[in-house]
C-alpha positions in Angstrom: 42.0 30.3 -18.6 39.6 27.8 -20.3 37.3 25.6 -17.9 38.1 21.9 -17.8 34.7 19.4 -19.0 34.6 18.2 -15.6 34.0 21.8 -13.9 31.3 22.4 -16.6 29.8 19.1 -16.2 29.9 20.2 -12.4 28.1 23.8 -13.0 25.7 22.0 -15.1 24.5 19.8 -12.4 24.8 22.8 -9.7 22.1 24.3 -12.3 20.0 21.1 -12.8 19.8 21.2 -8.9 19.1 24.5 -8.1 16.1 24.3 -11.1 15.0 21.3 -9.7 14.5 23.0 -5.9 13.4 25.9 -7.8 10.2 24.0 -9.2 9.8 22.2 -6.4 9.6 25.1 -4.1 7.2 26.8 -6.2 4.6 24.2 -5.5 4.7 23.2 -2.1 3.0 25.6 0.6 6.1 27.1 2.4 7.9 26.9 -0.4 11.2 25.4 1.3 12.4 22.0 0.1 13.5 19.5 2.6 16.8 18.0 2.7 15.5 14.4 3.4 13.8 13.3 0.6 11.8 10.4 2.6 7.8 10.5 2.2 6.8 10.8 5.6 9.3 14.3 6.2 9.1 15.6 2.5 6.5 17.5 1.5 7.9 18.2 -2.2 7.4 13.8 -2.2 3.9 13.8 -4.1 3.8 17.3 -6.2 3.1 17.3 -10.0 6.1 16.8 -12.0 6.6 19.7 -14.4 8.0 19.6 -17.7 10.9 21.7 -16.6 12.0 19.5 -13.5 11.6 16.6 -15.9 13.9 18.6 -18.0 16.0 19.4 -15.5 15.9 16.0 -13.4 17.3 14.6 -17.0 20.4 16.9 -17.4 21.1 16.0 -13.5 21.3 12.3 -14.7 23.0 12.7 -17.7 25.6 15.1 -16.4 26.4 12.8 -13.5 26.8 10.2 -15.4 29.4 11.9 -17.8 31.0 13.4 -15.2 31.8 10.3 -13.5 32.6 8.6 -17.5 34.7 11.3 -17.7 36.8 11.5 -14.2 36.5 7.3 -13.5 38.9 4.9 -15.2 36.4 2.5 -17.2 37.7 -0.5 -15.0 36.9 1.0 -12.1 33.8 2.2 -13.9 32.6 -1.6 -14.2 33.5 -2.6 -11.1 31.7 0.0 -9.4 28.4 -0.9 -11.6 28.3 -4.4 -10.9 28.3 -3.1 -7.1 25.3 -1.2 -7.7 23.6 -3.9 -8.9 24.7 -6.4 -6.2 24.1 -3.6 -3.8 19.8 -3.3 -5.7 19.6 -7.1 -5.5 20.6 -7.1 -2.0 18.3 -4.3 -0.9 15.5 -6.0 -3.0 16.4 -9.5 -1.1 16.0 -7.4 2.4 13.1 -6.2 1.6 11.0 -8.7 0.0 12.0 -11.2 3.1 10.8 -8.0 5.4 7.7 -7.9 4.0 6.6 -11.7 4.3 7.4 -11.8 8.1 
């Protein structure tokens, strides 16, 4: 039985993840990554960014991206785009009013 694009678009970012903790892990004292990524909980926040997470933090992207491409009608596709973006302008509306009070 031959494996659909969308499951090997799926085991690709299972990979890019598991790399990605991998590296992490290998530079931060207890070598356990958090599952919070906020700077004030995770320690994995400020380490050196290694060619292979780079490497690995681009297939994540690019595989996520495809997979959606390839499982979203392209209407639905746009829509939800243009609700990212008013979703960034909003945050960036929030935030820029919390920081002049």
């Amino acid at each position: 039985m031959s494996v659909s694009v969308a499951q090997q678009l799926a085991d690709l970012i299972v990979k890019a993840v598991k790399d990605i903790k991998a590296d992490t892990a290998a530079q931060i004292p207890e070598g356990k990554t958090t599952d919070v990524n906020l700077p004030t909980v995770a320690t994995e926040e400020h380490v050196e960014m290694t060619p292979a997470r780079r490497a690995a933090l681009r297939t994540l992207k690019g595989t996520t991206h495809q997979l959606l491409a390839t499982l979203m009608p392209v209407d639905l596709q746009i829509r939800d785009l243009h609700s990212s973006y008013l979703q960034t302008v909003a945050l960036d509306v929030v935030t820029r009013a919390g920081s002049q009070t």
